[in-house]
N, C-alpha and C positions, 0 to 999 in steps of 0.2 A: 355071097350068102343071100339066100332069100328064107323069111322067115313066114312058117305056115300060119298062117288063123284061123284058121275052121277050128273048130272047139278048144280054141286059146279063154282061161279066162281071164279078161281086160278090163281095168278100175279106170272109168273117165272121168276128172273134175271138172267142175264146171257145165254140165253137159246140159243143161236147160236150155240153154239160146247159143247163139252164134257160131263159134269156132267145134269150141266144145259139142255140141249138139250133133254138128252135121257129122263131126270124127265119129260120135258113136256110129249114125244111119251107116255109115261108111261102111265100118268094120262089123256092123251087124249083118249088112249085104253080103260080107265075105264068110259070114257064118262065125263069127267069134261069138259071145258066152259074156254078155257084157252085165256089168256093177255101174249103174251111171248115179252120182252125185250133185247134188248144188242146195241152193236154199230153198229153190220153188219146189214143194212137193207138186204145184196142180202143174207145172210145165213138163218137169222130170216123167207125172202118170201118163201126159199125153206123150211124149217121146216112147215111151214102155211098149204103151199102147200101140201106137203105129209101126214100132220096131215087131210087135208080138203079128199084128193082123199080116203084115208081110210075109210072116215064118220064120222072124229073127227069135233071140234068147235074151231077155233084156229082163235086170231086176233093179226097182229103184231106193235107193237109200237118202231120203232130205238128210240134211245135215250142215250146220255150218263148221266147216272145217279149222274154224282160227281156235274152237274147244277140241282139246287134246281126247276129253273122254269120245267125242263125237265122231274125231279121226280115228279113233280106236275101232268103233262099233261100223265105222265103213268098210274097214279093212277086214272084219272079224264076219263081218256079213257076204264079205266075196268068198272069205276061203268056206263058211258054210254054208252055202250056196252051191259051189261048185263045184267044192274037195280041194282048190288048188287057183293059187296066183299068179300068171303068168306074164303079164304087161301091167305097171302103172302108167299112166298116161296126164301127166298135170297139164290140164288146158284152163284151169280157173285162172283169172286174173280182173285187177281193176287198174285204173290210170287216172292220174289227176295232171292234168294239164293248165300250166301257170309258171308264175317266175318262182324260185326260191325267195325272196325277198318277201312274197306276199304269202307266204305255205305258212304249215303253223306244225309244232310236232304232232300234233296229234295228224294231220294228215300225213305227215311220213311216215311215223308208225304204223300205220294202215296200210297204206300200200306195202310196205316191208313185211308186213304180217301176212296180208294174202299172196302176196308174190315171189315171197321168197320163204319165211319160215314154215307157212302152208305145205309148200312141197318138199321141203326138206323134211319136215316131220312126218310126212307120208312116205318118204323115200326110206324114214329108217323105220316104221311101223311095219314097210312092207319086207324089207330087207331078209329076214328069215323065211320068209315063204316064196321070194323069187330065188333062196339059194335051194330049196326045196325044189320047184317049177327047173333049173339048172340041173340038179342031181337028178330027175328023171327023164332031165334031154327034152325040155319043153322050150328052149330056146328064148329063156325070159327077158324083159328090159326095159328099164325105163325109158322114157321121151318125156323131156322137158321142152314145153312152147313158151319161148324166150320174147325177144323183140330183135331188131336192128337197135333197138338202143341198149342191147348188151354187150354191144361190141362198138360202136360209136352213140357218145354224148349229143343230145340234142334241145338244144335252147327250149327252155318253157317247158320239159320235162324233168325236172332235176329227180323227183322220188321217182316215176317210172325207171330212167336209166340208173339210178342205181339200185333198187331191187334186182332189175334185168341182168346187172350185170354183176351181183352177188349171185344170180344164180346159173351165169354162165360159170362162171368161178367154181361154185360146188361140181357143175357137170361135168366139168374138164377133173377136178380131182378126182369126183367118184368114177369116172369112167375106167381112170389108173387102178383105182383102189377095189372095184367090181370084177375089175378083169379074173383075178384071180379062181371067182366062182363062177364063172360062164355067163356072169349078167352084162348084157350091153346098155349104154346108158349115152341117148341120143337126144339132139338139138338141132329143135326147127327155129327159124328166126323171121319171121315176117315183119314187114314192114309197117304202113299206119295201114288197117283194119278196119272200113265200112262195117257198123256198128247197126244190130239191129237195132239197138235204141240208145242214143248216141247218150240221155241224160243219166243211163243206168250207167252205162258203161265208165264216166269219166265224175269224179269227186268233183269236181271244178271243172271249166271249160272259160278260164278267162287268159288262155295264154297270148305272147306278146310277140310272135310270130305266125307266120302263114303256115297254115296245114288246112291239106287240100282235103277233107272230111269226107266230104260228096265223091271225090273223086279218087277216095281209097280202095284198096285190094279188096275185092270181095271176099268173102268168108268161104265160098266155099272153092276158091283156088286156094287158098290156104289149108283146107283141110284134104284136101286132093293131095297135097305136099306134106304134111301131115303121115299120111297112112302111106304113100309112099315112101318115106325115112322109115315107119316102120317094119313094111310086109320087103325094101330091097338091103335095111339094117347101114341106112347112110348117117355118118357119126352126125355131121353139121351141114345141116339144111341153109341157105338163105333165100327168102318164098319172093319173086317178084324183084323187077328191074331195079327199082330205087331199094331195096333192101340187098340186091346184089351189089350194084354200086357202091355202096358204102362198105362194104364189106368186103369187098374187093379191092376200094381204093383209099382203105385203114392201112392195107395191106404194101400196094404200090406207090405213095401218095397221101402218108398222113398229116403232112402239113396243108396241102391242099384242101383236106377236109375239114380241117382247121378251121383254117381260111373261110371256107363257106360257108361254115356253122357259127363262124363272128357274125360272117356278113349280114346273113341272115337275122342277126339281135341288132346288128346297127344300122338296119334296112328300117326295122321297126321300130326304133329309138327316132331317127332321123325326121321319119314322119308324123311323131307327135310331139314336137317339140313345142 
């Protein structure tokens, strides 16, 4: 199946920087009808802006999504807007990087809050109007942008990987539970993610292992994989070599993974003793 986007209309979170951002320019080029969200209004008007002088469709909604009424007036803005919901796309996310030992709850709360209850309350805000978008054959669906750490644990992200991996969790069930109304409900999983600004991106950046920051996935092979899971309707994505790897060798090899993901905490134990 390949699914059309020229006058799809598409809810993107997060869309002011990074991942998110460049998925809109993406699907704006393919002629979609886009809702872009996040907190920056003056980022989102220039994204708008540049999307509009191209010849794209682009309207923007600031909001922060963790208030329910806000997620409400996102969602209530695309279908008046457009007439009609056909793609949610949750690309919003944050990460805190560190040991569990030094977290505190109020930062796992957080990241659980944007990363996971975020999109699942958008998922059921939108759930009556993608079964609408279905019942006139508009081939609707969500995509959820996960990590590799929702399918493999990784030292010094304890809240990331389990947000990541409460929301692979939902996606595999809604995927069963959507079937029924024509919605497909699809998982890209990338790996670590060159960050246009690495201090917004992460709550903390004190972790006690090696990540190679500088020398992560750029963002926009990630959203190149992205719009392709959308526009060829591929269920589960994994974006990038080290994001394959592990997801491949959860698979063939999960004691090995294991193994590496100790090593790598007693790599770093070892040397500040």
């Amino acid at each position: 199946m390949t699914r059309e986007l020229k006058g799809r209309s598409i809810l993107v979170t997060g869309a002011s920087r990074g991942i998110g951002r460049r998925v809109a320019e993406r699907l704006a080029r393919l002629g979609a009808n886009l809702i872009v969200t996040a907190r920056s209004s003056e980022e989102l008007d220039s994204l708008v802006a540049s999307i509009r002088a191209a010849g794209g469709r682009a309207e923007a909604v600031a909001a922060d999504l963790t208030d329910p009424l806000q997620r409400r007036l996102v969602v209530a803005s695309a279908v008046e807007q457009y007439g009609v919901l056909d793609v949610l796309m949750n690309c919003a996310g944050i990460a805190s990087f560190g040991e569990f030992a030094t977290s505190t709850p109020d930062i796992f709360r957080r990241v659980m809050e944007v990363n996971f209850f975020v999109p699942a309350e958008l998922i059921r805000e939108c759930q009556p109007h993608l079964v609408a978008s279905a019942a006139a054959g508009r081939q609707p669906a969500v995509l959820n942008l996960a990590s590799i750490c929702g399918r493999a644990g990784i030292p010094s992200l304890p809240e990331h990987c389990a947000s990541k991996h409460a929301l692979v969790g939902l996606t595999e069930a809604l995927r069963a539970e959507f079937a029924r109304y024509d919605i497909d409900v699809l998982l890209v999983l990338p790996g670590l993610v060159k960050s246009d600004d690495l201090n917004r991106h992460l709550i903390r950046n004190e972790g006690k292992v090696y990540l190679d920051f500088e020398g992560a996935q750029p963002p926009d092979e990630v959203a190149d994989a992205v719009v392709r899971s959308l526009t060829h309707n591929t269920r589960e994505r994994a974006v990038g070599f080290v994001s394959w790897w592990l997801w491949f060798g959860r698979r063939a090899w999960p004691r090995g993974v294991r193994w590496i993901m100790r090593r790598k905490a007693d790599k770093w134990a070892a040397r500040h003793k």
